[in-house]
C-alpha positions as CSV (number, residue, x, y, z in Angstrom):
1,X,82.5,135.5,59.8
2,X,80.7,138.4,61.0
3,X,81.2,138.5,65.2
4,X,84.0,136.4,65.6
5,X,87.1,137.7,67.3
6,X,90.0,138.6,64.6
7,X,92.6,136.2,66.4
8,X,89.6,133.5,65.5
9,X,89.5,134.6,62.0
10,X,93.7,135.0,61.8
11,X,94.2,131.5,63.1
12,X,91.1,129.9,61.1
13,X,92.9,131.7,57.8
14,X,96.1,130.1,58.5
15,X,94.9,126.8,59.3
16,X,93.4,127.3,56.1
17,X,96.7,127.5,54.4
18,X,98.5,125.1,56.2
19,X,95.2,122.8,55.0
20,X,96.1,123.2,51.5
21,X,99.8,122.1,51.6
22,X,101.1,118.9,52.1
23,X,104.8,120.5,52.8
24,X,103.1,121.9,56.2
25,X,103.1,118.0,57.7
26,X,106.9,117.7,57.5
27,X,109.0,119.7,60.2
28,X,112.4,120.7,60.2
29,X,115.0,118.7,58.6
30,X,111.9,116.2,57.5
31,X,111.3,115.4,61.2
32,X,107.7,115.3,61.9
33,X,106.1,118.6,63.3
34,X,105.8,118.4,67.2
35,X,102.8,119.9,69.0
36,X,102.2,121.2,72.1
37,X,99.3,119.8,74.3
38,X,99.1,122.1,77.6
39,X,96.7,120.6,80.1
40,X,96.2,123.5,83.1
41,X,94.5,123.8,86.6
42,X,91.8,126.4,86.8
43,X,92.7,129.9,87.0
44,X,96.8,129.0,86.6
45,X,96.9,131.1,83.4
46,X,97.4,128.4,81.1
47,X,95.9,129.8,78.5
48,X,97.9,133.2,78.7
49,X,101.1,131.1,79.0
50,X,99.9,129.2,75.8
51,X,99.5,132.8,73.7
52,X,103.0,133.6,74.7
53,X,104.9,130.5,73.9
54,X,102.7,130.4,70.7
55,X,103.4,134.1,69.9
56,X,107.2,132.9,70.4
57,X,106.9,129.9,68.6
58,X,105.0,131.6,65.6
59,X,102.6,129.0,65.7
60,X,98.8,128.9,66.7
61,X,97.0,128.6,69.7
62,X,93.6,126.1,69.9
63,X,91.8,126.7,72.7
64,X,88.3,125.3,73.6
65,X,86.9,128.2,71.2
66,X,88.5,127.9,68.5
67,X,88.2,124.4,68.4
68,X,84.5,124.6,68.2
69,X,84.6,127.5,65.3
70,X,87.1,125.0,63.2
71,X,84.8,122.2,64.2
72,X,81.9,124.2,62.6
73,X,84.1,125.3,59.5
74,X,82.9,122.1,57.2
75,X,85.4,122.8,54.8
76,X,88.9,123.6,56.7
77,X,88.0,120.5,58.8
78,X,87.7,118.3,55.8
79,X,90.9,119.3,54.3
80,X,92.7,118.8,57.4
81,X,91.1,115.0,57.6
82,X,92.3,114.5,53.6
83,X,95.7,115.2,55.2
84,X,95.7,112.3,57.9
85,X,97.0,108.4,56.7
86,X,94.6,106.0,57.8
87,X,97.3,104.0,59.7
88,X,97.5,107.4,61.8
89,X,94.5,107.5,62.1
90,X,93.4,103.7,63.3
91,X,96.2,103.9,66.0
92,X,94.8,106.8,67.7
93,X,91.3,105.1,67.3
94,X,93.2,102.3,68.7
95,X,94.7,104.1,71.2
96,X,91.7,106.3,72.5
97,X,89.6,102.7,72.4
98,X,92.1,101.4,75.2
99,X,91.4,104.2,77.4
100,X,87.7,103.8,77.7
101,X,84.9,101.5,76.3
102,X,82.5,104.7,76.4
103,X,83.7,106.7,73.1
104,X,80.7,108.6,72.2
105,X,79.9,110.6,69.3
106,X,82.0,113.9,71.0
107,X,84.7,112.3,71.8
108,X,84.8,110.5,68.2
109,X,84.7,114.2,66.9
110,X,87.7,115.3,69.3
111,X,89.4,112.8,68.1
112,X,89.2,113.2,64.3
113,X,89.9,117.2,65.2
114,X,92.9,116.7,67.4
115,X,94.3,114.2,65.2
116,X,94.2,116.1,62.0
117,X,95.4,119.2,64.0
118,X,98.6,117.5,65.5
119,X,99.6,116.0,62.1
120,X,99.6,119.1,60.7
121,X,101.7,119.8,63.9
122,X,103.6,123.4,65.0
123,X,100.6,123.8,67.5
124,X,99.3,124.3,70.6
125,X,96.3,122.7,72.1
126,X,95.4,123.6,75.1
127,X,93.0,121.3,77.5
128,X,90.5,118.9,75.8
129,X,92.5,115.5,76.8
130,X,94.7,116.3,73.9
131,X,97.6,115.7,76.0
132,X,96.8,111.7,76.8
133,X,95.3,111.4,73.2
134,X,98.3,112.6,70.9
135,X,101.3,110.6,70.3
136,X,103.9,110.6,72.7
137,X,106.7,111.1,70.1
138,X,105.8,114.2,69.2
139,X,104.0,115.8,71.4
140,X,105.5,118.0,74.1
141,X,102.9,117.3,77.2
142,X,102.8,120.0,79.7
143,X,101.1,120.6,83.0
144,X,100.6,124.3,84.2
145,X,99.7,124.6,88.2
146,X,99.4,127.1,91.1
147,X,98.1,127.0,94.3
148,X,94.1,127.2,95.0
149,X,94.9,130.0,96.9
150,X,96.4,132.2,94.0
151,X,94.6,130.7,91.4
152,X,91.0,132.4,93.3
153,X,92.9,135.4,93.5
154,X,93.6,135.6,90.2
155,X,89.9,134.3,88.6
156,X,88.6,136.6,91.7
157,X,90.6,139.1,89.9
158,X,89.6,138.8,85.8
159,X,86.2,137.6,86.8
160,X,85.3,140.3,88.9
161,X,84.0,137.6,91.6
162,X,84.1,137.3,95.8
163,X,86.7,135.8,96.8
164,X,83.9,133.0,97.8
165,X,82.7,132.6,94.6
166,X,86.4,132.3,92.9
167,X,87.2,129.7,94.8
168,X,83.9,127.7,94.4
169,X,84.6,128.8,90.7
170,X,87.8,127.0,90.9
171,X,87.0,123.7,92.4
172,X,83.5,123.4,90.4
173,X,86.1,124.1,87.3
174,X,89.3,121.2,88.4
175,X,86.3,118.9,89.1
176,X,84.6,119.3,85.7
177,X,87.9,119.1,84.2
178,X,89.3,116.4,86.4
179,X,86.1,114.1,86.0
180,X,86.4,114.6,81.9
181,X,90.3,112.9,82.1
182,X,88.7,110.3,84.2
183,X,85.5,109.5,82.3
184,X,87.8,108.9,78.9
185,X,91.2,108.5,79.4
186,X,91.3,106.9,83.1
187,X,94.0,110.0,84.0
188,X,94.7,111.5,87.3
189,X,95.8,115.0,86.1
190,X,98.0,115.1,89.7
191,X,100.1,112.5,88.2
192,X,103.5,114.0,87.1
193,X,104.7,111.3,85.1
194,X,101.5,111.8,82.6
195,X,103.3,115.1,81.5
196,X,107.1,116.1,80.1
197,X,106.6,119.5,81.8
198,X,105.6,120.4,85.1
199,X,105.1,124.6,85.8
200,X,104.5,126.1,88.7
201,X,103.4,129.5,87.1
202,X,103.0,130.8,90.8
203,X,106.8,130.6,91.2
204,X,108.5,130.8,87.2
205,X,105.9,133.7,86.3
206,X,104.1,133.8,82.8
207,X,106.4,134.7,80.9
208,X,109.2,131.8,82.5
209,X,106.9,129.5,81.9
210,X,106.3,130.3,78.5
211,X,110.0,130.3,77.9
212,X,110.3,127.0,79.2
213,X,107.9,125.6,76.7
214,X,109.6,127.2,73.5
215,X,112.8,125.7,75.0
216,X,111.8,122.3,75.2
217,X,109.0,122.4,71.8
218,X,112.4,123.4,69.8
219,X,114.7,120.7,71.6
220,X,111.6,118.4,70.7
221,X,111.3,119.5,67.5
222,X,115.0,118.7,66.4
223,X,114.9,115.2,67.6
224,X,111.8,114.2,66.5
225,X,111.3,111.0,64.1
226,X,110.4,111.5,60.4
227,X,107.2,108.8,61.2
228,X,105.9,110.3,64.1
229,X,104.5,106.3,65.2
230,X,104.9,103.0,65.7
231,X,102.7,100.8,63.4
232,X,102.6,97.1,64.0
């Protein structure tokens, strides 16, 4: 794994493990594992707020690159798929199917990863749709915004842009994002009631934010079903 970042490697190594053990897909108390699916506007920090709660959670982070690496990695990905019951499996085909008509072959491949990944559950996935794709029952769906204004400043900021191009970088980014939602799910990401959480990282901070999320991923947790669906 020569050249990929060590919290790529860390995470890949413990998904690895949590592949190999059966034990991994029941919670606490036998509940089902909850996961967190964090959808985010550009530049609101989303991602940073996802490390923290994760790093208070003790439980990984899948962001768009790591997804891809354990996409790549043939054999974690088909241990976690040995792990999923087909009846789990054809509802989410199910559901996904009533969203749109035009599954392709990558959003067939999200699927498969997001579904394995949230039955193995203590999680969190952030962006990729996986919060209108996973199960409501246990998934903790959260929304992380900020205004346009300090969202530029702050990609103006890490990116090292002018202030012009951080906000085109910024709108070009919501819109990519925001047509993605639309194109497969049929999701306006403005919509609160799509979400459990709300945060306005520009007012609650990072690290409030974070906070917030452990709070209500543990609350979840306790109540959580031991059969995480429905299944006519």
């Amino acid at each position: 794994m020569t050249g990929i970042p060590d919290r790529v490697v860390e995470t890949l190594a413990r998904l690895n493990k949590f592949a190999g053990s059966r034990d991994s897909l029941t919670g606490v108390g036998g509940h089902a594992p909850v996961t967190v699916a964090l959808s985010r506007q550009a530049g609101s920090r989303g991602a940073e707020i996802a490390r923290v709660a994760g790093h208070q959670l003790n439980w990984p982070v899948y962001d768009h690159e790591l997804l891809e690496y354990i996409a790549k990695e043939k054999g974690i990905h088909t241990r976690l798929l040995e792990l999923v019951d087909e009846r789990y499996v054809s509802w989410l085909e199910e559901a996904v199917r009533s969203f749109s008509m035009r599954k392709g072959g990558y959003l067939q491949g999200l699927q498969d990863l997001l579904t394995a990944l949230s039955k193995v559950g203590h999680c969190i996935i952030v962006g990729r749709g996986a919060a209108h794709m996973l199960p409501v029952e246990t998934t903790l769906r959260v929304r992380v915004v900020a205004s346009r204004a300090a969202r530029a400043v702050r990609v103006q900021a890490s990116q090292g842009l002018s202030a012009a191009d951080a906000e085109r970088w910024v709108d070009r980014t919501d819109r990519e994002r925001d047509r993605f939602l639309d194109q497969y799910f049929h999701v306006d990401p403005d919509n609160a009631l799509a979400f459990d959480l709300v945060l306005n990282v520009e007012r609650l901070g990072v690290e409030e934010c974070a906070a917030l999320i452990v709070q209500q991923a543990k609350a979840m947790q306790a109540r959580a079903p031991a059969e995480s669906l429905v299944l006519g």
